[in-house]
Z-matrix of the N, CA and C atoms (Angstrom, degrees):
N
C 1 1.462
C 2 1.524 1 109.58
N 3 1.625 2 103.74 1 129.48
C 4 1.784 3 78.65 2 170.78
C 5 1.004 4 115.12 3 -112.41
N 6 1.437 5 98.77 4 178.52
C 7 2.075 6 109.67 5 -167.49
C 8 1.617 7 96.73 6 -94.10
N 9 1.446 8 105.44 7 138.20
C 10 1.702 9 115.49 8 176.01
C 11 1.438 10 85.74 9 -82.80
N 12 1.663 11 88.06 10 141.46
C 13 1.700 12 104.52 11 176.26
C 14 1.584 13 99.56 12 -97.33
N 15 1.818 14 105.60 13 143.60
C 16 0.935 15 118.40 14 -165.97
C 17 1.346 16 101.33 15 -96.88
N 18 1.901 17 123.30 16 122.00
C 19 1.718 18 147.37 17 168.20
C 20 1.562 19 87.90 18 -88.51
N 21 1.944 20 81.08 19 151.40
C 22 1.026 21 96.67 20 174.92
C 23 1.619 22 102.06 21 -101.15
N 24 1.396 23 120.34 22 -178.28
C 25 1.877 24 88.60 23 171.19
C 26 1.692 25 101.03 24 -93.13
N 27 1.403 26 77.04 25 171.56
C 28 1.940 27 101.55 26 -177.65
C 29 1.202 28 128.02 27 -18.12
N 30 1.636 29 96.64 28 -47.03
C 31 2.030 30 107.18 29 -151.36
C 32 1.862 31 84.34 30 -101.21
N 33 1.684 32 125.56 31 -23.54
C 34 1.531 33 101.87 32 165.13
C 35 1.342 34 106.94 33 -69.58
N 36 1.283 35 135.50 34 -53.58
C 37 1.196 36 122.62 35 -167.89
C 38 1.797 37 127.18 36 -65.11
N 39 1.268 38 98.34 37 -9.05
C 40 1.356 39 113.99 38 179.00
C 41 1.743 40 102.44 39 -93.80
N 42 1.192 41 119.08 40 -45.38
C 43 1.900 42 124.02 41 166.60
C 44 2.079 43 105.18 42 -59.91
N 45 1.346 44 107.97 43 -32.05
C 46 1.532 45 101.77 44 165.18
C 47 1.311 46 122.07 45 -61.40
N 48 1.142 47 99.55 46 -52.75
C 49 1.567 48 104.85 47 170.71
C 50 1.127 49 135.02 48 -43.56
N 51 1.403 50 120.37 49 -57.53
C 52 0.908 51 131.44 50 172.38
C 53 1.996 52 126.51 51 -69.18
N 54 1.339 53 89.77 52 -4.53
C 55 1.544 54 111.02 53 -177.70
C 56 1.520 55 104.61 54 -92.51
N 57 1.257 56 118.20 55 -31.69
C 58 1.333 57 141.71 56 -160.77
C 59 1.605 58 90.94 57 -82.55
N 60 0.906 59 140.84 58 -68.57
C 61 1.478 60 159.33 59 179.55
C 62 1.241 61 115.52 60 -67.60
N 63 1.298 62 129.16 61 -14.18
C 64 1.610 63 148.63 62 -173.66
C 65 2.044 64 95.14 63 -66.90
N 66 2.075 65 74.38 64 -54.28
C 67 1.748 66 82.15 65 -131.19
C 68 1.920 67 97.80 66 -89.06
N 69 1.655 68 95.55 67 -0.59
C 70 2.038 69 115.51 68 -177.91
C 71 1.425 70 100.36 69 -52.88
N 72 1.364 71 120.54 70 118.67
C 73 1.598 72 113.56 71 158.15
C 74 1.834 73 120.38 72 -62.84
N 75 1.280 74 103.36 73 -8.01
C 76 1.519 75 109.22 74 -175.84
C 77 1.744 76 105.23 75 -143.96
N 78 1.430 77 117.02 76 148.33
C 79 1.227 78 120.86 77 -177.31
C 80 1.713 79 111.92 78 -70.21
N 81 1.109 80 108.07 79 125.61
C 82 1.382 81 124.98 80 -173.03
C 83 1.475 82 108.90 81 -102.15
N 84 1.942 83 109.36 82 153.83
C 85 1.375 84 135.40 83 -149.41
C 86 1.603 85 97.81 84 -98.86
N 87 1.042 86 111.32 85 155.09
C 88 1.806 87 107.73 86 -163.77
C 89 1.721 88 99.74 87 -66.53
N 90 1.711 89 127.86 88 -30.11
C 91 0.866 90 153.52 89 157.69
C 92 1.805 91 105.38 90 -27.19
N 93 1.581 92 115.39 91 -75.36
C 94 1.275 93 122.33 92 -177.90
C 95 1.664 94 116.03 93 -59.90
N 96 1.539 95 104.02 94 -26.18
C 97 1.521 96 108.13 95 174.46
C 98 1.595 97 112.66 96 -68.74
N 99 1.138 98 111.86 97 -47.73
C 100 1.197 99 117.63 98 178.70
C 101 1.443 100 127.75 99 -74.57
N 102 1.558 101 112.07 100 -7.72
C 103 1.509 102 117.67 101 177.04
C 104 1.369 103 96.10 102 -91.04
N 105 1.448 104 122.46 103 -43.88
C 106 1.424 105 123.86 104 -176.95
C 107 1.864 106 114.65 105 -51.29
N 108 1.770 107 108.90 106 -30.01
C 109 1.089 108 102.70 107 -175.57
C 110 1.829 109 121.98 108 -100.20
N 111 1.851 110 85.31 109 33.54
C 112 1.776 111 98.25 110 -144.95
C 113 1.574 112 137.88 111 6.01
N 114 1.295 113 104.09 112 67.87
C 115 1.459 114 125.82 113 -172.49
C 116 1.859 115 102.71 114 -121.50
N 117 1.128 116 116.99 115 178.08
C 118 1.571 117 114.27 116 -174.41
C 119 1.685 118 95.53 117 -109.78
N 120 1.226 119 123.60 118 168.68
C 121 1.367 120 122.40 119 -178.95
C 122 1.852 121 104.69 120 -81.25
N 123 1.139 122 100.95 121 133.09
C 124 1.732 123 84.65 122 177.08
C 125 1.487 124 107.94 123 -148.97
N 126 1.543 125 137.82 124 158.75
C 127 0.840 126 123.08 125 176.33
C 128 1.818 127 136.82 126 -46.40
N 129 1.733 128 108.99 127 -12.19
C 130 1.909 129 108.96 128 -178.45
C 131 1.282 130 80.43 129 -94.26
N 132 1.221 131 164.29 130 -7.87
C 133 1.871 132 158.91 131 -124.91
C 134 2.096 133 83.15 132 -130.03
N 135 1.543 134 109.29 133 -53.88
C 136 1.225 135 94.74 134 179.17
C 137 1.273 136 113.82 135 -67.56
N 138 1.375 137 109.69 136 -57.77
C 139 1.367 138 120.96 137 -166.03
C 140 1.673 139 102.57 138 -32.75
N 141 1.439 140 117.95 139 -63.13
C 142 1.369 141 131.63 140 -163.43
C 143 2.013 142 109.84 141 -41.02
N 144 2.161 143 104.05 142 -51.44
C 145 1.225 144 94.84 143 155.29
C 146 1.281 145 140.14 144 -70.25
N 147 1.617 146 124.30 145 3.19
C 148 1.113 147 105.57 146 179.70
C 149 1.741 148 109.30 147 -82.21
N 150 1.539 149 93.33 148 -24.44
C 151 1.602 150 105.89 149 -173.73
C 152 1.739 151 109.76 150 -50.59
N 153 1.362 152 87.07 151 -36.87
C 154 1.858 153 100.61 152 -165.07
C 155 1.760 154 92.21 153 -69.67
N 156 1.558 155 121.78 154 -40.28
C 157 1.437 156 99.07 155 -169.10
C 158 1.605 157 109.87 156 -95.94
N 159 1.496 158 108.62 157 -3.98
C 160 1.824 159 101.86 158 140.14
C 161 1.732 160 147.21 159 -42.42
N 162 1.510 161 74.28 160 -48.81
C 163 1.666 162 78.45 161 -168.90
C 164 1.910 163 100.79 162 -107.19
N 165 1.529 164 96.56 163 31.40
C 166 2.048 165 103.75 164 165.21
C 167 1.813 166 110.34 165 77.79
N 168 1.672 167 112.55 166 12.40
C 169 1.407 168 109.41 167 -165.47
C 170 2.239 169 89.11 168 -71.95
N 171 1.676 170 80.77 169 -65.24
C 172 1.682 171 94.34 170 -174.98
C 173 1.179 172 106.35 171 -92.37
N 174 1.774 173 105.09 172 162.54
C 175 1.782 174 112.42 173 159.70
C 176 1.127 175 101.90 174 -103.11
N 177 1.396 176 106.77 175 170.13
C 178 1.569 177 104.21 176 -178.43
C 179 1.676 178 90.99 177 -136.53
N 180 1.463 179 110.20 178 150.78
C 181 1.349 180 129.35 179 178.03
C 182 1.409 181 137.49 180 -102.40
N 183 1.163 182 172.76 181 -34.95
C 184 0.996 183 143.15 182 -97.81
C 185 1.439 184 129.33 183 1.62
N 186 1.277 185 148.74 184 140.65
C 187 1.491 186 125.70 185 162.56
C 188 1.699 187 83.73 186 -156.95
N 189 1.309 188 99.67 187 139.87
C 190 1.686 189 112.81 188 156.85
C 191 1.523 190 118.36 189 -100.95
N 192 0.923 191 118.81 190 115.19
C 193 1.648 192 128.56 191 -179.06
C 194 1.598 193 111.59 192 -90.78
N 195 1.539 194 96.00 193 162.42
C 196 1.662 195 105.22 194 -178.55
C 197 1.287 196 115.68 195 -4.79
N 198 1.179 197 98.72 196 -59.04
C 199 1.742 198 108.55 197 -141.33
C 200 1.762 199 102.11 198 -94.47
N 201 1.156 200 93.79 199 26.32
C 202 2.086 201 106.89 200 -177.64
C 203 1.125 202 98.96 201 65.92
N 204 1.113 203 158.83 202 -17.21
C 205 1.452 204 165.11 203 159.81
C 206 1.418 205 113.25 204 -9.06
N 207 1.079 206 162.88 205 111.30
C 208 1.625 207 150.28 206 144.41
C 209 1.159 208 136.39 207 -88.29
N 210 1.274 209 128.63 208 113.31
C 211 1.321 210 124.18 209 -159.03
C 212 1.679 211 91.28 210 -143.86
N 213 1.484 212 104.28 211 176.51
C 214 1.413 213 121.22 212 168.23
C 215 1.529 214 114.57 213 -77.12
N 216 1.641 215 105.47 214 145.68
C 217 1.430 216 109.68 215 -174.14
C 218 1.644 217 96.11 216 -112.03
N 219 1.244 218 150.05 217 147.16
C 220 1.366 219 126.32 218 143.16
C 221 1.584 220 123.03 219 -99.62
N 222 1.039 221 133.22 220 -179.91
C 223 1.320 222 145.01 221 133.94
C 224 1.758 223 125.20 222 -161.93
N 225 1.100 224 123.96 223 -148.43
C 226 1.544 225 136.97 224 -150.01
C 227 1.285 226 91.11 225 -91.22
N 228 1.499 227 117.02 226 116.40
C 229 1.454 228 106.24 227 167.09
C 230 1.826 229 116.97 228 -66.82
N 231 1.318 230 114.37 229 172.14
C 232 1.635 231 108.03 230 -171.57
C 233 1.721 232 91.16 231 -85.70
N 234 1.189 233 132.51 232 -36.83
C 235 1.390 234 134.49 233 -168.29
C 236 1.641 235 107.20 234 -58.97
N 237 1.286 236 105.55 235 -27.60
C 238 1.693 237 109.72 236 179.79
C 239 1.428 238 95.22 237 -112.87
N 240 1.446 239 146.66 238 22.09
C 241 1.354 240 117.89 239 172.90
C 242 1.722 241 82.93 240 -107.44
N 243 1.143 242 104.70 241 -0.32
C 244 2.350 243 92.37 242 -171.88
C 245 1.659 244 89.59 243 -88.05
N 246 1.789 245 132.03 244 -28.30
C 247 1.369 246 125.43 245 -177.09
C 248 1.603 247 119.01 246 -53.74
């Protein structure tokens, strides 16, 4: 039998997020957002940040790391760190 995994609703997990990334001294990988909110990365987990760097919450980066790798970085947009 399996166990239903317990969500939190939307607008907490969307106020985590953004708490998660608030308080990062460095812009974090959609990967680190999602470990922080111990959830798995999944397509509504992205979707949700892209929403946030729509409507000016996050920026979003490019960054290539060590390992030649390129992925997205996020953090605090400046338009929401003056709110």
């Amino acid at each position: 039998m399996l166990m239903s995994q317990d969500h939190r609703p939307r607008s907490e997990t969307r106020q985590l997020m953004i708490d998660i990334v608030v308080r990062s001294e460095r812009p974090l990988t959609r990967t680190e957002i999602v470990n922080r909110l111990n959830r798995k990365k999944t397509p509504h987990l992205i979707t949700m940040m892209d929403v946030l760097v729509d409507e000016g919450v996050f920026q979003r980066n490019i960054h290539t790391f060590n390992n030649g790798v390129t992925g997205y970085v996020y953090s605090v947009a400046q338009a929401y760190e003056k709110e």
